[in-house]
N, C-alpha and C positions, 0 to 999 in steps of 0.2 A: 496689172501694169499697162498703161497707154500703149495703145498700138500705134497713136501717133507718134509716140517718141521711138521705136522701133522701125516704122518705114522709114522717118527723117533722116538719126543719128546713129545705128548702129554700123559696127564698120562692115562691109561687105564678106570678111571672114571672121565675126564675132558670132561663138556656139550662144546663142540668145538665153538656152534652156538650159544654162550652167552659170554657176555662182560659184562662190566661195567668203569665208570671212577673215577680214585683215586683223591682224593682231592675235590670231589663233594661238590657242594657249595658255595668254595674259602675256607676253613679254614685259620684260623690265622697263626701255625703252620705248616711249612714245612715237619715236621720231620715226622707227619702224613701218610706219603705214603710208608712208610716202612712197617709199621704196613698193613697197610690197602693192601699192595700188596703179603705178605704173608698171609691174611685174604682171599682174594679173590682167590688165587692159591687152599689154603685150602679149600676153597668150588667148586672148580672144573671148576672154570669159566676158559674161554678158551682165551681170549685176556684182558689186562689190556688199556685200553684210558687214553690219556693226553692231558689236553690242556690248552694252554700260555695262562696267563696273564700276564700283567705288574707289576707287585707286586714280591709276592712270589713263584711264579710258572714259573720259567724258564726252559725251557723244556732240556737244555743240563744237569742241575745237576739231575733235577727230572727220566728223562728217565734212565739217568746213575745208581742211587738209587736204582730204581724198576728192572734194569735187576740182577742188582747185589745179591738183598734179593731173589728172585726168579730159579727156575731152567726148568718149563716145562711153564710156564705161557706164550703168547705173552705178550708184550708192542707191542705200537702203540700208533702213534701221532694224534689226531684228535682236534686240527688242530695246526698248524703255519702260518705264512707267509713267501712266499716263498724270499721276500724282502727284509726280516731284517738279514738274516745272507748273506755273501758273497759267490757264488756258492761252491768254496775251503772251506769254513768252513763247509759248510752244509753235502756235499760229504763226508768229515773226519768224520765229525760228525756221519754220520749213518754208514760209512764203521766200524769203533771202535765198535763202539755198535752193530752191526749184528755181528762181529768177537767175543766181549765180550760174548756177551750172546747165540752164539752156532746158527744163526740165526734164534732168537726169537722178532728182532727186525724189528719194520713197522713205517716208516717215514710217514708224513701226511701233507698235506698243503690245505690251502684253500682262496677262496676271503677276506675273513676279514667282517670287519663293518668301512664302510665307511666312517660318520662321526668322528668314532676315530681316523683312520688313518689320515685326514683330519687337525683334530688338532695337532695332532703327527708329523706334515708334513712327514707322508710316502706316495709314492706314490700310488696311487691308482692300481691295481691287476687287469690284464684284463685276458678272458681266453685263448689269445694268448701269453703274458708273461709263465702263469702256464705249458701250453703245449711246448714252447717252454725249460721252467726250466726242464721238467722232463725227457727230452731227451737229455738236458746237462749231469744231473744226470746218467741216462744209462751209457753211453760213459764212462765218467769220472770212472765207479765202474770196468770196463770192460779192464780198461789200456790205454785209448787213451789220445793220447797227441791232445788238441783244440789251435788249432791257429785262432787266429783274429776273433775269431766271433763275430759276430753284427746282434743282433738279438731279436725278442720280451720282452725276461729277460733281455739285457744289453749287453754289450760291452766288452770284456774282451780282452788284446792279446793272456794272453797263461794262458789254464785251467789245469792242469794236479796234479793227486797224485802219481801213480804208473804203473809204466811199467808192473807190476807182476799182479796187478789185475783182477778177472775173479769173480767177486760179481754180484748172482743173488738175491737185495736186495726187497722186494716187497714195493712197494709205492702206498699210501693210498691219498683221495682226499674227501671231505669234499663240495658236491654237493646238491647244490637250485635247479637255476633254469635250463632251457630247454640247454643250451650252457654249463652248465656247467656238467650236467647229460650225454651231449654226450662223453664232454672231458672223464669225468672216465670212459666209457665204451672202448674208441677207443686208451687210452694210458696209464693209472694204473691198478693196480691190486686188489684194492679195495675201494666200493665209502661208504660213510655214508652216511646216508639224516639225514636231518634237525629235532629235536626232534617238537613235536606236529605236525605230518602230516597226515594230516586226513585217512581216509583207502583209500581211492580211488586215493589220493594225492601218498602213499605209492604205492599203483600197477601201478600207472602212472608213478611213475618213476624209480620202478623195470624195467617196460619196455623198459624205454627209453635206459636205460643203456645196457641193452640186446641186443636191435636193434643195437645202435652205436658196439658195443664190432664185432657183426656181420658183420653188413659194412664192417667196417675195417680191417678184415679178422682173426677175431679171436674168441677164443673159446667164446661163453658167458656166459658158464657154471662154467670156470673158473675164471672169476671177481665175487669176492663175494660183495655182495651189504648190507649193516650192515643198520636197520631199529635201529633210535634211538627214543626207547619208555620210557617217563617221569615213571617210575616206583616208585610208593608211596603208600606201602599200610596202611592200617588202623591200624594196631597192632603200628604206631607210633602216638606220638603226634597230636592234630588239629592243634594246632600252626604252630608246624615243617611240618604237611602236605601243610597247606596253603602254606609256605615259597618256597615248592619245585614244587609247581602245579601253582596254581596264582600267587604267587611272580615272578617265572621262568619266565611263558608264559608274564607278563604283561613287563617283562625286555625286551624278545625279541621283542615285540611291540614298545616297546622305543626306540630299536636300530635299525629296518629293517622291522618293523611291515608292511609297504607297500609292499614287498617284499611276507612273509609268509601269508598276508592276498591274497595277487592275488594268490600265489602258490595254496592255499586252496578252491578258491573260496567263501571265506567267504565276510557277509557283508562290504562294506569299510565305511559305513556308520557307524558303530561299531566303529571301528580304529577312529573315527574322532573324535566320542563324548569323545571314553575312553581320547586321546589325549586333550581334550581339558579340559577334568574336569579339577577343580583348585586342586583337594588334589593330581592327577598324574602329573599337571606341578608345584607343590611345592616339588618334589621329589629334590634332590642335588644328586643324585648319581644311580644307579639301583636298582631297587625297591626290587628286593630279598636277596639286603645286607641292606637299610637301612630303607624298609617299618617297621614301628612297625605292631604287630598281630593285633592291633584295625583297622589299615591303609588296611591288607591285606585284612581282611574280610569286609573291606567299596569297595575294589576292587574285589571282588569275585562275585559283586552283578554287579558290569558293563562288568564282561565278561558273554559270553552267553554259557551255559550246552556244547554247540554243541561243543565249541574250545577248552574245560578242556576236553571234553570227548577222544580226540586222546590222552590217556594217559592210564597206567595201574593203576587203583586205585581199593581199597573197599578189601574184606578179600585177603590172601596170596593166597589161592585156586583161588579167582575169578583173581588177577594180574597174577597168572601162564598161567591160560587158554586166559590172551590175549595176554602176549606173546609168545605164540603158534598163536593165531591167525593173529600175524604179521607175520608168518611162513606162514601160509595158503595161504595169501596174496600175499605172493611170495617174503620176503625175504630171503635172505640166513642166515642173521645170526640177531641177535638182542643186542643191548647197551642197557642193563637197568640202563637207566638216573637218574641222579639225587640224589641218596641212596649208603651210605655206603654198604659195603659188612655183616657189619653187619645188619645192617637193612635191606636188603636184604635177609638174611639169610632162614627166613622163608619162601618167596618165592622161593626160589632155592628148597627147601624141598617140596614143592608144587609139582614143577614143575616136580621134579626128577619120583613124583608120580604117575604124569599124566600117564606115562609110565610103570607104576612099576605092576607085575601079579596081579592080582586077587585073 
């Protein structure tokens, strides 16, 4: 993320090295992220996250929305794909919106989930496409006219927006595993990891991103690496907490659970039973939109302590002091996943304290 955009506009009491994302959960309602994105600016959080679904959350009116209600806050996409829109729309897309919003705005793309894509027939996301798209991107923000290229993203004759352009836009990447951790380190400017990663999971790929960023002859001080921790504490409902701790984790099991179980070193033997119970293959859809709280807490009992634990949970003091502790750990900044800004609230008041005299 631009550290010129941070001396210039953040607000004097804005936590820079906290986020959070609008629309947490999927809500019904759209219109949601207005609110929730002057909520969030109002608590000092320092970047706003978005990310597509197929539904209601399309990320060109959403981002547009949230730059608009807002005035020191980032937006930031975490994530898209970099497939679904055409290189020229995308390019427009975020040159607008870094122009709109005074450059407060951060693009974000990531692999996807495979199987969706699969049924969707898009094509499948390699990290030679991704690397290849964000150097289109470069070029394109910067004035250059591309002829004929043919290359990892696709085939184009002629890519061009603006002769007059000189856009230094920061682009965000949404990184798993060990290829894709290097990509954000050796060609974005800032990576997110995957929510529930265990602590050793998280310094491992603090690292990794560091090394690559180094390699390739660049600062590594300057990619900010955003640790995305399940934030839920106690002062909400059981119900709504299950929805957002077990419900969440048992979703991404459903979709890439082989993926975050190797990332983590966790059992696979675990993945196989949850996978095969009959009440998680009676599911019709993802289990944190359409588990009932009887179904969540029959699932709470087949995950094991260790994989809920990469999460911030229990009073608003003890969530503050662990997202500190993913600071220790070595990120740079932290997504409190999961939680309204309102609900959030009391852990930000936490957290501000940790710091606060004596």
């Amino acid at each position: 993320m631009s550290d010129r955009y941070s001396a210039a506009m953040a607000a004097p009491n804005t936590l820079d090295e906290l986020g959070y994302y609008l629309l947490a959960g999927g809500p019904s309602d759209p219109s949601v992220v207005l609110e929730e994105a002057r909520q969030g600016e109002g608590l000092g959080l320092g970047t706003a996250f978005l990310s597509e679904r197929f539904n209601i959350k399309e990320l060109g009116a959403l981002s547009g929305a949230a730059c608009a209600v807002t005035s020191t806050m980032r937006i930031a996409l975490a994530t898209t794909n970099h497939n679904l829109r055409h290189p020229i729309v995308f390019a427009s897309w975020a040159t607008t919106l870094h122009r709109l919003s005074g450059g407060r705005f951060m693009p974000g793309i990531g692999r996807g989930i495979v199987p969706l894509q699969q049924a969707y027939g898009i094509p499948p996301i390699t990290t030679a496409q991704m690397e290849d798209f964000v150097g289109l991107m470069r070029r394109l923000w910067h004035g250059e006219v591309i002829f004929g290229h043919d290359g990892p993203a696709g085939s184009w004759p002629v890519l061009h927006l603006d002769a007059s352009f000189d856009e230094d836009i920061p682009l965000c990447l949404v990184a798993f595993g060990p290829e894709s951790l290097a990509l954000g380190g050796r060609a974005f400017d800032a990576v997110v990891l995957h929510t529930f990663f265990s602590e050793e999971t998280v310094q491992r790929s603090v690292a990794a991103v560091k090394q690559a960023a180094e390699e390739a002859g660049r600062d590594p001080s300057a990619i900010k690496v955003w640790s995305c921790l399940a934030t839920v504490g106690d002062h909400l409902d059981e119900p709504l907490r299950l929805r957002k701790t077990v419900g969440r984790l048992a979703t991404y099991l459903q979709g890439y659970g082989d993926l975050l179980v190797a990332t983590n070193g966790w059992n696979r033997e675990v993945l196989t039973r949850f996978r095969s119970d009959s009440v998680v293959a009676s599911m019709s859809g993802a289990i944190d939109a359409v588990a009932t709280d009887d179904e969540l807490e029959y699932f709470a009992d087949l995950l094991p302590d260790e994989w809920l634990a990469a999460s911030a949970t229990g009073t608003p003091e003890r969530c503050a002091e662990r997202v500190r502790q993913e600071l220790v750990l070595g990120a740079d900044r932290v997504i409190l996943h999961g939680s309204t800004p309102n609900e959030l609230a009391p852990v930000i008041e936490a957290y501000r304290r940790l710091d606060a005299p004596a």
